[in-house]
C-alpha positions as CSV (number, residue, x, y, z in Angstrom):
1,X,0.0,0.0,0.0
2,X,1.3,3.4,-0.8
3,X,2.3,5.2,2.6
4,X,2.8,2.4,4.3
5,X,6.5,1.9,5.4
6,X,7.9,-1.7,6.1
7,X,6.1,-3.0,3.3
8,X,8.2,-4.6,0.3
9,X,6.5,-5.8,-2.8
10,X,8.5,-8.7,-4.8
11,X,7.8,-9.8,-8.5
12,X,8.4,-13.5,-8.9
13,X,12.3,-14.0,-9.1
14,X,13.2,-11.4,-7.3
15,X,15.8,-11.9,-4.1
16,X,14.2,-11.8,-0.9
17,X,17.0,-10.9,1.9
18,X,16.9,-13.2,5.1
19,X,18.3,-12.2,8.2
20,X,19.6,-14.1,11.3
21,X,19.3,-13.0,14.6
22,X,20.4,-13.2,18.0
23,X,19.8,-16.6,19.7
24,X,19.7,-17.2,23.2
25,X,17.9,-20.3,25.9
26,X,14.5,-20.0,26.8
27,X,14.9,-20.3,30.2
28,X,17.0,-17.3,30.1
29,X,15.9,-14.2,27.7
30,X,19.1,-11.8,28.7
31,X,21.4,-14.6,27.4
32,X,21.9,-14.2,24.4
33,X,24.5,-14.5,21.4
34,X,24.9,-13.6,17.6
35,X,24.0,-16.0,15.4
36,X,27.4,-15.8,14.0
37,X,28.7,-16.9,17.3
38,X,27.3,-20.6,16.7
39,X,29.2,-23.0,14.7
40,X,27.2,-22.6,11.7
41,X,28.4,-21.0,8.0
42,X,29.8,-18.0,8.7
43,X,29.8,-15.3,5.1
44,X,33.2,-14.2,4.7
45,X,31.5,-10.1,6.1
46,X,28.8,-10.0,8.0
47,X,26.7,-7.5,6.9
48,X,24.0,-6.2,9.7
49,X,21.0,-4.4,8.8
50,X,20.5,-1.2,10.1
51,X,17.7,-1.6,12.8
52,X,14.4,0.3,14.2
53,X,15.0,1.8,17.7
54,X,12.5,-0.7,18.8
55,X,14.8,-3.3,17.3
56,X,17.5,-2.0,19.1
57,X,15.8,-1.7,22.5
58,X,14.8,-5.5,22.1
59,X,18.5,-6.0,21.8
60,X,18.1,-7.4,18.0
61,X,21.0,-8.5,15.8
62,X,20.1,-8.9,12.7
63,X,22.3,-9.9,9.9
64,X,21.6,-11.1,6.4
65,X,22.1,-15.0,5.9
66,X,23.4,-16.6,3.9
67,X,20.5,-18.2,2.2
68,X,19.8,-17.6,-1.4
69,X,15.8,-17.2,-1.8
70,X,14.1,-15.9,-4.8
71,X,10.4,-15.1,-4.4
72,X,8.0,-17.6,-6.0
73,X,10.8,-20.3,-7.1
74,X,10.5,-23.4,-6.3
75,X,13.8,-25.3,-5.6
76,X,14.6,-28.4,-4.5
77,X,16.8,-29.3,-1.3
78,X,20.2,-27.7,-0.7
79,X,23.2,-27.5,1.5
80,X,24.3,-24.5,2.4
């Protein structure tokens, strides 16, 4: 809708961005870690998106993954 800000419109095979966040135990919601802290594929730069003061206050992390998605392509299973 026109005005409305957050909203992203994709046409089919366009890249959609997904981010990773921070990641912590649910018994414990002020420990928490990047994402990139974990032992999982790590890009080369991690680039963080710039984030909402709301975002910020919730202590957010957010950095894009490393995931390649395109919007309304159907792929089959793949190892990152």
């Amino acid at each position: 809708e026109p005005g409305v800000e957050g909203v992203t419109h994709y046409k089919a095979g366009d890249p959609v961005i997904l981010y990773v966040n921070k990641v912590g135990p649910y018994h414990n919601p002020q420990e928490t870690y990047h994402y990139y802290q974990l032992p999982v594929c790590c890009p080369e730069k991690i680039r963080h998106k710039s984030l909402s003061l709301g975002e910020v206050l919730d202590g957010d992390r957010m950095a894009e993954s490393l995931y390649e998605i395109r919007f309304r392509e159907n792929v089959e299973k793949r190892i990152l």
